[in-house]
Backbone as numpy.savetxt, mean C-alpha at the origin, in Angstrom:
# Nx Ny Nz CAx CAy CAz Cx Cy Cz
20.84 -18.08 11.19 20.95 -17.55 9.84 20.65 -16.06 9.88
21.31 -15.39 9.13 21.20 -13.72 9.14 20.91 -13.58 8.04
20.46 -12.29 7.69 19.38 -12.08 6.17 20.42 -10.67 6.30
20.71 -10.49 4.78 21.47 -9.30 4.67 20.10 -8.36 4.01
21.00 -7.16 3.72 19.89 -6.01 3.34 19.12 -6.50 2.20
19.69 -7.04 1.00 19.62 -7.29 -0.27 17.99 -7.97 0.03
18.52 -9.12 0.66 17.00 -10.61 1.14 16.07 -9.54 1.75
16.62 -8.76 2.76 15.69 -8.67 3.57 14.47 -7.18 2.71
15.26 -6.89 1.97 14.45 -5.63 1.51 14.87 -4.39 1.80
15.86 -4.37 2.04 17.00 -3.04 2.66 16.95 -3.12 3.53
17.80 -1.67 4.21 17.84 -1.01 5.84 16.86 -1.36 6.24
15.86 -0.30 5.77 14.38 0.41 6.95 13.48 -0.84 6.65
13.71 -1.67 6.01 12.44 -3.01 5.30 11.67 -3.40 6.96
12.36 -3.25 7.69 11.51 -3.44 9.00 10.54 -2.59 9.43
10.90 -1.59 9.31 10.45 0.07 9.76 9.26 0.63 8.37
9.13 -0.78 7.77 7.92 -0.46 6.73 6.13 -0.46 7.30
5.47 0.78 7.18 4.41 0.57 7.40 3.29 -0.03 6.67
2.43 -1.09 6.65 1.56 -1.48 5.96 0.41 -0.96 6.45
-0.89 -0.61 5.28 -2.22 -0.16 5.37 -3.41 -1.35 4.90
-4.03 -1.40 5.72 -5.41 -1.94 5.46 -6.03 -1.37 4.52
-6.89 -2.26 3.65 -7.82 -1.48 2.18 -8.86 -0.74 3.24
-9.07 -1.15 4.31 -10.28 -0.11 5.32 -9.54 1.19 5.94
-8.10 1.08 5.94 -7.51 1.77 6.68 -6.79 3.35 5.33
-7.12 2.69 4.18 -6.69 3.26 3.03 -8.45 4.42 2.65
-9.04 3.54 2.75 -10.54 4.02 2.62 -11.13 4.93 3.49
-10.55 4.84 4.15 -11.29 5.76 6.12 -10.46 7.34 5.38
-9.06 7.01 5.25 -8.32 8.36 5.04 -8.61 9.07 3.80
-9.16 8.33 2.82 -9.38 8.96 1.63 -10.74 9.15 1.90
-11.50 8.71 2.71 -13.31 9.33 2.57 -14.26 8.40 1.53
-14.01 7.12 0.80 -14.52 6.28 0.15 -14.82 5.09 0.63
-16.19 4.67 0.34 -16.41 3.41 0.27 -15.29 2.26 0.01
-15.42 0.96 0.74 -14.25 0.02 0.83 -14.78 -0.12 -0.95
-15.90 -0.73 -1.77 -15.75 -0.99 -2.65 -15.26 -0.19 -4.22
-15.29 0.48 -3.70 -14.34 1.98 -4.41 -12.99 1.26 -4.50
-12.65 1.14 -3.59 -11.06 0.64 -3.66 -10.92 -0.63 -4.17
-11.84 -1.59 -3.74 -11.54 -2.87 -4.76 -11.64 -2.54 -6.44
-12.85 -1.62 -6.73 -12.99 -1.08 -8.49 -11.52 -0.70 -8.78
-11.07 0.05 -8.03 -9.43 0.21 -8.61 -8.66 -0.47 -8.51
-8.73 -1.32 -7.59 -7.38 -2.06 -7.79 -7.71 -3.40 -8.84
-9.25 -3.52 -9.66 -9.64 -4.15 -10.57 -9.20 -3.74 -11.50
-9.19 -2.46 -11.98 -8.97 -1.63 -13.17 -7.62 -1.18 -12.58
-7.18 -1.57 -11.86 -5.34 -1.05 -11.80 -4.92 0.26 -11.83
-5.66 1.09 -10.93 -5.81 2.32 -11.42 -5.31 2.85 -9.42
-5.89 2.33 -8.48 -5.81 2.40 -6.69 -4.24 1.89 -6.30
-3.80 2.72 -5.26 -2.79 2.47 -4.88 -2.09 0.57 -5.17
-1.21 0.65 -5.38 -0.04 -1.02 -5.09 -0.66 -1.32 -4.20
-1.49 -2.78 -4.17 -1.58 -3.45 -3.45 -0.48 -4.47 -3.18
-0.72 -5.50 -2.19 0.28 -6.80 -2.50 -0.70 -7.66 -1.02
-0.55 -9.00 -1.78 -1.20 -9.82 -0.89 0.07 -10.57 0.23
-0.27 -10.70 0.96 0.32 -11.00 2.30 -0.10 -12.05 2.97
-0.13 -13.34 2.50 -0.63 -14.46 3.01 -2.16 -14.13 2.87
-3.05 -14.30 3.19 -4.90 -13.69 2.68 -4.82 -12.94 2.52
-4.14 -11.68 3.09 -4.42 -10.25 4.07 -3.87 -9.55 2.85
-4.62 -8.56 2.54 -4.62 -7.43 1.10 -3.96 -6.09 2.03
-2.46 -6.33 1.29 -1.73 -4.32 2.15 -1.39 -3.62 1.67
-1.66 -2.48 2.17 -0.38 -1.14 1.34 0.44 -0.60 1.94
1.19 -0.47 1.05 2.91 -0.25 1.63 2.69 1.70 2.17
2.75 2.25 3.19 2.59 3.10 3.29 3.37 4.63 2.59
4.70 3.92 2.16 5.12 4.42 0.60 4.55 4.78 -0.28
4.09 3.17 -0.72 3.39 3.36 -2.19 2.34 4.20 -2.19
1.41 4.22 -1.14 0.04 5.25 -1.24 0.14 6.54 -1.04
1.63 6.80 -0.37 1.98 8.68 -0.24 2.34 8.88 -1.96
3.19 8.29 -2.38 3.65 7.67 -3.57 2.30 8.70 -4.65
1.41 7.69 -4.75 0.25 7.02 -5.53 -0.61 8.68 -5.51
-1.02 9.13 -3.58 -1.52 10.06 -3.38 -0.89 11.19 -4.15
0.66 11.57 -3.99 0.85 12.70 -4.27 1.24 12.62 -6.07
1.05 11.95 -6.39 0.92 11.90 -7.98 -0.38 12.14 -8.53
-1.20 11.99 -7.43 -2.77 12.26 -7.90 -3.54 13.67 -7.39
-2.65 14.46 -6.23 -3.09 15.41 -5.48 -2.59 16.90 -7.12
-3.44 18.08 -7.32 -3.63 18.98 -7.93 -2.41 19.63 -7.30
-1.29 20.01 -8.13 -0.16 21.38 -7.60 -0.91 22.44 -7.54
């Protein structure tokens, strides 16, 4: 069975990087529970759960970052 772009999530859907909430936290300089408060209040990068495993799309947090970084 072959998965076209549409199923699969486009072209690059392979070539997607996912981030750890520790791996999101290390680069921004915050406590891991910092990042759970936001993504409580919906306010911290798109999360999405992944079978247990809590990720970020390495998109969404350049995304997320540069909407939040000062011009």
């Amino acid at each position: 069975m072959t998965t076209t772009p549409e199923r699969s999530g486009g072209p690059d859907a392979a070539e997607q990087q996912w981030l750890t909430p520790k791996e999101i936290c290390a680069q921004l300089q915050i406590p891991e529970q910092t990042f759970y408060q936001w993504r409580v209040k919906h306010v911290g990068p798109k999360a999405h759960r992944i079978g247990k495993h809590l990720r970020i799309s390495r998109r969404d947090f350049d995304a997320w970052l540069s909407a939040r970084l000062e011009p």
